[in-house]
MIRO-724648 format. One record per residue: x, y, z of N, C-alpha, C in turn. Coordinates in steps of 0.02 Angstrom, whole numbers, plus 50000, padded with zeros to 5 digits. Example, Ala and Ser with C-alpha at 12.3 -4.5 7.8 and 13.67 -1.06 7.14 Angstrom:
<nodes>
506604971650390506154977550390506604983550390
506424988850354506844994750357506455000250394
</nodes>
This chain:
<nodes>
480334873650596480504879550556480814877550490
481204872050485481614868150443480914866550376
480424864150409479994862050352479674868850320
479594872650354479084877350353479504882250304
480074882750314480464885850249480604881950199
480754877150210480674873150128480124874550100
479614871750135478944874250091478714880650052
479164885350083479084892250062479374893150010
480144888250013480604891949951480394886549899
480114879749889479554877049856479024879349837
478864884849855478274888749810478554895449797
479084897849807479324900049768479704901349702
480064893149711480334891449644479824890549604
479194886649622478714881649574478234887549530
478184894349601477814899349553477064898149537
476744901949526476044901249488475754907749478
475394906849422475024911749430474394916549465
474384914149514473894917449568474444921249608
475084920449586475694922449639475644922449692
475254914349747475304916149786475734918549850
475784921049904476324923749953476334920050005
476714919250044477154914850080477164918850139
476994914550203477224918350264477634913450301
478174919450339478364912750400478324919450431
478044915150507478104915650567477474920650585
477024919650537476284922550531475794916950502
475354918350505474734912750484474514917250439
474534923350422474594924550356474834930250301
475004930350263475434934850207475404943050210
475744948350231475434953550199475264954150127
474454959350116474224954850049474884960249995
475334965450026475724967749989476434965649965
476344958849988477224955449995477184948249965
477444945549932477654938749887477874934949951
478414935649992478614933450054478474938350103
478324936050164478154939250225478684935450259
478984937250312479454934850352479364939350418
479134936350473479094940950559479334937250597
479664938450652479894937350702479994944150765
480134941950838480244947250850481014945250877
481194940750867481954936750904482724936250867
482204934550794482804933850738482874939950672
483354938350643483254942350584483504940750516
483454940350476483564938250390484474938650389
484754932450374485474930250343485574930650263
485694934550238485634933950152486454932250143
486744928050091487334926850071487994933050115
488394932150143489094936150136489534932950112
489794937750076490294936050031490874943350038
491484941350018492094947450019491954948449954
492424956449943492314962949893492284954449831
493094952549847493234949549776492884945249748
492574938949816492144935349788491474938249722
491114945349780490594946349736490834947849668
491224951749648491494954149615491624948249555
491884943949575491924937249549491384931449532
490494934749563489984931149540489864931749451
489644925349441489704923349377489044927649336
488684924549371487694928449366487604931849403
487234938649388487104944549433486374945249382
485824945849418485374949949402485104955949424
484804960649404484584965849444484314966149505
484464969949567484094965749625484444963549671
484924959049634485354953349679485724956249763
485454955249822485874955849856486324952649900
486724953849917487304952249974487484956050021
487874954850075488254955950130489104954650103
489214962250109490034962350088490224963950142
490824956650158491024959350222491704963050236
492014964450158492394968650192492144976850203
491824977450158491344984650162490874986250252
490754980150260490164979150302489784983850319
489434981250213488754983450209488134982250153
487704982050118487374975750091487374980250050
487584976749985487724978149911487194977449861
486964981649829486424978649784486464979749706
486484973049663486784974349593485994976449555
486304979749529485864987249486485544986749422
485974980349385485864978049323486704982149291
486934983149310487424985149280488134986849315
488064988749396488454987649434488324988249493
488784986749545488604984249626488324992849650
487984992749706487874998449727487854996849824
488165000149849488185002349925487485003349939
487004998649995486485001150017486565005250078
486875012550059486975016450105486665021850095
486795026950137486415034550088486905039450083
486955040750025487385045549995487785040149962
488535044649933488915040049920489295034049933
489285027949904489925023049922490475026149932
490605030449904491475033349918491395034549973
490885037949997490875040250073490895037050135
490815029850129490875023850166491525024250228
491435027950279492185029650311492755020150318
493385023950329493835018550364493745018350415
494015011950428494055009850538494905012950530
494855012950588495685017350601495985014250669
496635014650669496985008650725497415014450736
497675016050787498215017250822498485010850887
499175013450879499695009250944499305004950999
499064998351008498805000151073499505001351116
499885001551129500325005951184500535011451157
500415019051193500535025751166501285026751205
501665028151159502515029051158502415033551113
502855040351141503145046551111503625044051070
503375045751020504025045750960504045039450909
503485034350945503675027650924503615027150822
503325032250807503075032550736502745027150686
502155024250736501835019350710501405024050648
501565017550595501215021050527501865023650498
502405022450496503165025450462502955021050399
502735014350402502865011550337502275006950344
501905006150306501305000350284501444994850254
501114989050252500904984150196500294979150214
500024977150150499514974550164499384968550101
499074963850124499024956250087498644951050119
498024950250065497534944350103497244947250160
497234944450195496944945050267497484946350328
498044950150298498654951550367498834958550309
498934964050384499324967950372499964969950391
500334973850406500914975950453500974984550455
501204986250505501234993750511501734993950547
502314996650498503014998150567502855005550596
503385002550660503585007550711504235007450732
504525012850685505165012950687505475014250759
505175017550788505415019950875505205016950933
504865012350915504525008450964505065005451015
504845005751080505225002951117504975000051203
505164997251246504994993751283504864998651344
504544999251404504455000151463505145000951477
505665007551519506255009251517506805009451496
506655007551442507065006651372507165014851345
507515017151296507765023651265507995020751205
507795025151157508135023951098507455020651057
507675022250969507305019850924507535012050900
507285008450958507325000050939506914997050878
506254998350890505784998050817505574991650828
504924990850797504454986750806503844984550745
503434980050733502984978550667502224977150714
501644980850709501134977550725500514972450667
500574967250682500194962150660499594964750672
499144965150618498464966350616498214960250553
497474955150582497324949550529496524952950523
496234951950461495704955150444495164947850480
494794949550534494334943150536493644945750550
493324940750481492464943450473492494949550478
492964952650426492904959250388493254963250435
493504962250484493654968450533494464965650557
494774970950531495624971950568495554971950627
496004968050667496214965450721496934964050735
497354967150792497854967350800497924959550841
498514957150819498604949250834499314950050844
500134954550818500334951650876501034957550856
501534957350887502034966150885502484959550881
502944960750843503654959050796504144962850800
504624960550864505214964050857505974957450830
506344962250819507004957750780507474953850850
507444947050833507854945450882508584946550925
509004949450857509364954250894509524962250917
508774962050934508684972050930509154976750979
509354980650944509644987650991509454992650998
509434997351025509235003251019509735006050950
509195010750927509475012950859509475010950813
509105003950805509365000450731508535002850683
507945005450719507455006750696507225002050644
507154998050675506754990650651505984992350624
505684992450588505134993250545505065001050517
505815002050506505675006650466505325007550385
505475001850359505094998250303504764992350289
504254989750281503934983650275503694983250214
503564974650206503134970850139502944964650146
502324963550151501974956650155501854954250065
502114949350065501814945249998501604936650043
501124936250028500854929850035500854927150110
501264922450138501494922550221502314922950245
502264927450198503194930150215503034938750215
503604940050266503604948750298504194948650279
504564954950245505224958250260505244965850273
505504966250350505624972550371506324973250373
506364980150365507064983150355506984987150429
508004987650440508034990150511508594996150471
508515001650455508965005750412509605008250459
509695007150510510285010650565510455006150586
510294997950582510764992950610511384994250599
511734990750660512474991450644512724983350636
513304983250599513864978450600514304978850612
514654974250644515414974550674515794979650631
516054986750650516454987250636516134993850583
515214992650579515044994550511514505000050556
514615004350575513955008850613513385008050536
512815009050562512185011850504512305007250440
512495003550472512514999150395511704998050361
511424994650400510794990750408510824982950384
510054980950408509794975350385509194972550383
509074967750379508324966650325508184959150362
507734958750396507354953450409506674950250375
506914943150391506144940350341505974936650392
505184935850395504854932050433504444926950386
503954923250430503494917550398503024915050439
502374914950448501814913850450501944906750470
501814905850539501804900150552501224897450593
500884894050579500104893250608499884901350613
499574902750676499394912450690499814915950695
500454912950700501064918150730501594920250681
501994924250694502494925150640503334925250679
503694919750641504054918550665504824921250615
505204922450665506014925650628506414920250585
506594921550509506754913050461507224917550451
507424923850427508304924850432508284932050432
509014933650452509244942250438509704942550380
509434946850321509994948950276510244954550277
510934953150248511454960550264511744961450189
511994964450178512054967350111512794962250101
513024959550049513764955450034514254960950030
514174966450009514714971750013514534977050077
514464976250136514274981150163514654985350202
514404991750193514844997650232514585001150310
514925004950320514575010250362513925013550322
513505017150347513115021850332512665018550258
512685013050249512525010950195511705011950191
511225013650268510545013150280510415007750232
510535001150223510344995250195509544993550247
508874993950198508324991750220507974997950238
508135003450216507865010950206507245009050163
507155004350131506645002550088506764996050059
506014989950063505964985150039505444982250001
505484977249967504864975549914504974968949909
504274962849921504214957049934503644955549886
503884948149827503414949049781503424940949779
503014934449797503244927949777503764927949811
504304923349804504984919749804505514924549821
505324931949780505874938749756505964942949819
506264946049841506434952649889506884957149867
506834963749885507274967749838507254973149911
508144976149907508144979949985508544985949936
508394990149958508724996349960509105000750001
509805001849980510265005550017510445010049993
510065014850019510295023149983510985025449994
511045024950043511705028650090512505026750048
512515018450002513065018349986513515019749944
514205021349939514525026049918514815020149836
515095025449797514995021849729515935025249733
516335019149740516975018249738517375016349705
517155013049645517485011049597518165013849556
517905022349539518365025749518518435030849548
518965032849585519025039649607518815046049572
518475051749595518505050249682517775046749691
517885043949762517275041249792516615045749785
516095044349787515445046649772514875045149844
514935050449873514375048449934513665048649915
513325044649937512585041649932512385040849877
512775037749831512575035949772512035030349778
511815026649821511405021549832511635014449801
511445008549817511195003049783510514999349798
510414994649777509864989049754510284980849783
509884978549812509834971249818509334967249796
509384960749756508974955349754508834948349789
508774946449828508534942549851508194933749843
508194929649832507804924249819507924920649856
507054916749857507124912749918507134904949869
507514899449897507904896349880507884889849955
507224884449961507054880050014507524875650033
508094875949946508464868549948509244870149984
509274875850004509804878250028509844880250115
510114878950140510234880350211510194889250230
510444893450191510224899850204509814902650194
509124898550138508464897450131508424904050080
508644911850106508564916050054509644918150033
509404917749971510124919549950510054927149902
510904931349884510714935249871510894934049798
510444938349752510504934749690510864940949656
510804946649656510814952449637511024960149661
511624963349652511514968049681511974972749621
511734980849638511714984649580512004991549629
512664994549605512625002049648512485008349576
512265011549602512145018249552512665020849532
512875020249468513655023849437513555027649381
512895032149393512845037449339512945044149367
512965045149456512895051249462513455055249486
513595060649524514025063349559513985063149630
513745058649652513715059749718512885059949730
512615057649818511995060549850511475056849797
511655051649755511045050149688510405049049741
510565043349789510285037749824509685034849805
510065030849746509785023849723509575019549765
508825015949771508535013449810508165016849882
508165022849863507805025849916506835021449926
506715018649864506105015249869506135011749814
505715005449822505954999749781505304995949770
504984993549730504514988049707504534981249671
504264977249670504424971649638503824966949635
503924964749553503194961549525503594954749500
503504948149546504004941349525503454938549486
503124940849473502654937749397502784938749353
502724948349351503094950749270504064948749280
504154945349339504844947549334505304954849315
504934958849348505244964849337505254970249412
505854975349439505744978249491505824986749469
505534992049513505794997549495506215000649560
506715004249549506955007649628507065014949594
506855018749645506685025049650507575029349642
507605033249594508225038149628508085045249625
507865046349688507835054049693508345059049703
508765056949717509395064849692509685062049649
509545060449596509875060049526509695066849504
510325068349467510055073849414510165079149475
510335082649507510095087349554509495088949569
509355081549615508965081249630508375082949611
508365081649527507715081349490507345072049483
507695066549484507725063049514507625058449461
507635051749476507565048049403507215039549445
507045034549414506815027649419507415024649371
507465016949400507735012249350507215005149344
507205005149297506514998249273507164992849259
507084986649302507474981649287507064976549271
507444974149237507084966049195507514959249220
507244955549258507574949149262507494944649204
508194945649180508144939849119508314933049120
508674930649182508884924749183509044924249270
509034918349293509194918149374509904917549377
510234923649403509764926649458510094934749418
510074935849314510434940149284509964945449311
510034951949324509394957949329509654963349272
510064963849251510364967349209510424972749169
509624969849136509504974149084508944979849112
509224986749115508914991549158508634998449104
507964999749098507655004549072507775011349115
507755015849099507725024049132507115027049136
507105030549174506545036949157506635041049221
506515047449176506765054549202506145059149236
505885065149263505485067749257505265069349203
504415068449193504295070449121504095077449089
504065080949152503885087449153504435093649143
504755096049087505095100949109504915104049128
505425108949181505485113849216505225112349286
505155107149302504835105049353505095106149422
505745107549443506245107349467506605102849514
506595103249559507115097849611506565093849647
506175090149612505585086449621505485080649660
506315077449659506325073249674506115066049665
505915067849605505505060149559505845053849565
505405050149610505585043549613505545042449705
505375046149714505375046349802505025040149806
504485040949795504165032249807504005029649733
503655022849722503595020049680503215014549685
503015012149632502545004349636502355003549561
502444995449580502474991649504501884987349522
501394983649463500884982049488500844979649422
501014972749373500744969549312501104975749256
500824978149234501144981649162501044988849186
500884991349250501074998949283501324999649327
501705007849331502125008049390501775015449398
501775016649459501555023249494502195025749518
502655032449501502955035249522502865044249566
503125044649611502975049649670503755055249667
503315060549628503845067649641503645071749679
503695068549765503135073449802503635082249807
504245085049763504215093249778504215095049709
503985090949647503685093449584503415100449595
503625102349547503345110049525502595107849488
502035110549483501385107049470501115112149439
500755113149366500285117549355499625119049376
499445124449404498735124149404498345131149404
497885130749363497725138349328497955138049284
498585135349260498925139349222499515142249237
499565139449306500115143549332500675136449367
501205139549374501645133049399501895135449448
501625131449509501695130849592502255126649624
502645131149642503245126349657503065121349717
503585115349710503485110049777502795108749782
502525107349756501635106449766501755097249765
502125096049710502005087149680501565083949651
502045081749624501505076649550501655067649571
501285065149540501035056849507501075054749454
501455052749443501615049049364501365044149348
501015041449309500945034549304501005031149230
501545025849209501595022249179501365016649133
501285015649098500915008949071501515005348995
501835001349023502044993148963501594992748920
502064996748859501184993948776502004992748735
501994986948717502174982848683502944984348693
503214984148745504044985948783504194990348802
503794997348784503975002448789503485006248867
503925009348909503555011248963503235018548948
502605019648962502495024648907501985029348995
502105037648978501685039649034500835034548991
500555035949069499815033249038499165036549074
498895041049057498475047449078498705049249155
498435055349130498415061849192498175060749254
498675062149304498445060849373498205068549408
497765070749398497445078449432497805079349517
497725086949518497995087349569497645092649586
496875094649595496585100749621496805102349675
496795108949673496655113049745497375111549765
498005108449733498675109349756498795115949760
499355114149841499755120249856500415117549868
500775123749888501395122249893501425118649952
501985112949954502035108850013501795104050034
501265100850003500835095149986501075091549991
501575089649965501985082849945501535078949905
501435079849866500955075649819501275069349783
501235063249796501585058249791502325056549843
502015055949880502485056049962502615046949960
501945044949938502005038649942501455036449901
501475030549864501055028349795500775021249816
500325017349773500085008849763499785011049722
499985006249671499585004949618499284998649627
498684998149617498194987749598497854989149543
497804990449483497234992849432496674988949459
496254993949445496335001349399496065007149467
496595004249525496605010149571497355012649589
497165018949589497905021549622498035025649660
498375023249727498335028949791498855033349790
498735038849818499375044649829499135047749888
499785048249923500065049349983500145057849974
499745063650024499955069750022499795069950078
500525070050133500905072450189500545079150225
500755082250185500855090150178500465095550166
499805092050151499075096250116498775096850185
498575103050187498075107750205497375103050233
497105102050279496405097850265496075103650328
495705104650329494995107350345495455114750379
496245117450345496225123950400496695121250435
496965113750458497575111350489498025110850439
498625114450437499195114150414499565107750426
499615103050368499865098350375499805089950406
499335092050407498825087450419498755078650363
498715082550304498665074750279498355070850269
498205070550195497795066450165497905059750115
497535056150095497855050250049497325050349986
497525050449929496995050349873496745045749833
496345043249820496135037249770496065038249723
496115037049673496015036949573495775031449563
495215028949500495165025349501495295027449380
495615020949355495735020849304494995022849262
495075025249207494395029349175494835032549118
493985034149070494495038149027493935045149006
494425048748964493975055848982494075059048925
493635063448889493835067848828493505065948775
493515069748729493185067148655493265059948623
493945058348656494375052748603494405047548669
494045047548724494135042748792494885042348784
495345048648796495915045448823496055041748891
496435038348907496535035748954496565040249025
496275042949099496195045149158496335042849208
496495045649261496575043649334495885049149362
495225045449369494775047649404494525050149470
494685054649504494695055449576494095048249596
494255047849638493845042349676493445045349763
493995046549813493855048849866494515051149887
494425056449948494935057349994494905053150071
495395052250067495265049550139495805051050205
495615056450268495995058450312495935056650390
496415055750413496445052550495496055055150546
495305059250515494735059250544494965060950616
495325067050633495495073050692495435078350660
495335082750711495505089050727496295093750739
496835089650723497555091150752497875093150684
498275097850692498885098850630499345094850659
499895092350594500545091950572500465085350596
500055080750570500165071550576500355069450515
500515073150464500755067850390500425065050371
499955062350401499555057650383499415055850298
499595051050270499655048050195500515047450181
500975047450229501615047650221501775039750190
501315034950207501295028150186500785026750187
500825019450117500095018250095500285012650054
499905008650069499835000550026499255000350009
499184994949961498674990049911498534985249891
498164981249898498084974049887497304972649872
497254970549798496684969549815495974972249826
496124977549807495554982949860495614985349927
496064982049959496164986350028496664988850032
496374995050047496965001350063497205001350135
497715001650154497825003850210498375011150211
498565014550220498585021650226498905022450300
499265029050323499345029950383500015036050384
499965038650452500525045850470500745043650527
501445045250532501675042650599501805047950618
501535055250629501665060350668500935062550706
500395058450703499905058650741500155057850824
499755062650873499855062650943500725060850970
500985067050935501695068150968502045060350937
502115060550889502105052950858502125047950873
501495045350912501245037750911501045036750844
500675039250811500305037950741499725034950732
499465034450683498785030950665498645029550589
498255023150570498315019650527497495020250501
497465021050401496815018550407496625013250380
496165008850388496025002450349495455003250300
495415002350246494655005250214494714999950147
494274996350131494024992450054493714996950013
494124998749964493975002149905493605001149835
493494993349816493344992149772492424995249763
</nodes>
């Protein structure tokens, strides 16, 4: 067979003009085909390659096909761009979807996502053992192999309790995890919290330390939210109180920084930490937090700033381990009202996606309260500037429209909890944009792309309450699916 195809792809390269055609596994050619190829045993292997590779071919001619395996499905370039050999749309390409394999009431798998390379994580903040009680919390390991997510292995904290709700927040960068446990306690410190990092060790993932905040209190929910970028980690503690000058200020929040640091015995040290001292109280700074250790820069979310119209802080690391120098930004919408801007967030190279999921929202013409908006950002020459319109059709009230955000340009997901899908109240959807521009003058756009929902029949799963990006893969998910076990979706977007 070995010769018999050489020979073939030897008269195919060499060519002639009689063009003649080539058979294998026939004695001779259909006279309508250049190659004939039959069997009744085997079948044709053409190149696979992942989204990025193809994406990353140097030469493309018209024609050209492949096997994308994270899509898994054969791509064909057009002369101008890739096309899905499917029918109908590529957007329409469904996700695979994972739930718990063990179903536990309450466990709220899908509370928090992340995703990177070929490993994801999905906490479960309530997860807990065979006669066990209480929200102990838990991380399921899922590794993408030959295109398909696969659960490989559940991550709990070595010193777990009931209550400390261990994966209430997660972030994979590279082969390091940090989950936050927001109700841990410390001696002395109820709800303080704390923040575990793991590390990729051969297939498994193994526990390399627990961090706790250097000033820590009661109620501090330290690890309510985390962000893992390179070397960098950044934890968020909404809950803590801003004491400096009387009187005390409840939930003013802070920010932690993090660096990891090989030459030192505590391996991650803390480099940085910041409490909110602009507000009156309830700010809670760090309710969500991002971080880009390339641009060297992080954002953390404050949604009851302002009464609870809500605000972001853009920090700049200028020096190790200075973070200092801190930009603002407010809602940009007046009249918007108690919006809550900054609920979630994500930084991604020179953009940040910010989430006011009870924004007041126009549409018609008319301004719909609590519906929620998407902000999105763009760095042109220092200045953080909005950078086109994120649409919001068919909003209603209660949506939560930006519940939860990822930005990867030039895609951007949003998380709506709270939207309506087929007639189920609350149900829950996640939205894609993809960067574009639109208008006489091509201003800059956020292009609808697809919707994508946890594919039931059931109200009130949240579903889009969390949502990561990497790369082209989305992963997405509601942890109020089936009395809250939850469910997750996995889908390649590019």
């Amino acid at each position: 067979m070995k010769s018999v195809l050489s020979s073939a792809l030897l008269l195919l390269c060499l060519g002639s003009s009689a063009q003649q055609a080539v058979s294998i596994g026939s004695t001779s050619a259909d006279p309508a085909a250049i190659l004939d190829i039959q069997s009744t045993q085997k079948g044709l292997l053409i190149p696979r390659l992942t989204s990025a590779q193809r994406n990353a071919m140097p030469n493309k001619a018209a024609g050209l096909l492949v096997y994308d395996t994270d899509k898994l499905t054969l791509m064909m370039y057009n002369g101008a761009a890739w096309t899905a050999l499917i029918f109908g749309d590529p957007a329409s390409l469904p996700p695979s979807y994972a739930e718990p394999p063990t179903q536990i009431f309450g466990q709220g798998y899908g509370c928090s996502v992340s995703v990177w390379g070929n490993w994801a994580a999905v906490g479960a903040f309530g997860h807990r053992e065979q006669f066990e009680s209480g929200d102990y919390g838990a991380v399921y390991m899922y590794e993408r192999i030959s295109g398909v997510w696969q659960f490989r292995q559940l991550i709990k904290a070595s010193d777990r309790v009931s209550g400390d709700r261990f994966g209430t927040s997660v972030s994979l960068s590279g082969q390091a995890l940090l989950v936050g446990a927001s109700l841990a306690d410390l001696p002395g410190k109820p709800d303080a919290g704390k923040a575990y990092i793991f590390r990729l060790s051969g297939q498994s993932w193994m526990q390399e330390k627990v961090l706790t905040a250097s000033n820590s209190a009661a109620e501090d929910y330290f690890g309510t939210s985390v962000a893992l970028s390179g070397g960098l980690g950044v934890v968020g503690a909404p809950g803590k109180e801003y004491v400096n000058q009387p009187p005390t200020r409840n939930n003013e929040g802070a920010i932690y920084v993090y660096r990891y640091a090989d030459f030192v015995p505590e391996l991650w040290v803390e480099d940085y930490r910041d409490t909110w001292d602009q507000g009156q109280g309830e700010s809670r700074y760090g309710t969500s937090v991002s971080i880009d250790s390339t641009m060297g820069m992080l954002v953390a979310g404050v949604p009851g700033a302002n009464a609870s119209q809500g605000a972001i802080a853009i920090k700049y690391r200028q020096s190790n381990p200075e973070w200092a120098l801190t930009l603002y930004r407010t809602p940009p919408v007046p009249g918007a009202g108690a919006g809550r801007f900054g609920s979630s967030v994500s930084i991604r190279g020179l953009y940040i996606a910010v989430g006011s999921p009870f924004e007041a929202a126009s549409i018609n013409g008319n301004l719909v309260q609590g519906t929620g908006r998407t902000h999105v950002y763009k760095n042109e020459f220092g200045n953080w500037n909005l950078y086109g319109d994120v649409p919001t059709p068919a909003a209603q009230a209660g949506d939560q429209i930006g519940a939860s955000v990822a930005i990867f340009p030039p895609f951007l997901v949003v998380g709506m909890p709270g939207r309506t899908v087929n007639g189920l109240s609350s149900q829950g959807q996640t939205t894609v944009y993809r960067l574009g521009t639109s208008g006489p003058f091509n201003s800059p756009a956020w292009i609808f792309d697809r919707n994508i929902t946890d594919g039931t029949n059931t109200a009130n799963n949240l579903f889009g309450s969390a949502s990561a990006l990497h790369n082209g893969n989305l992963l997405t998910g509601g942890s109020f699916f089936q009395s809250g076990n939850g469910k997750v979706a996995f889908i390649n977007i590019e």
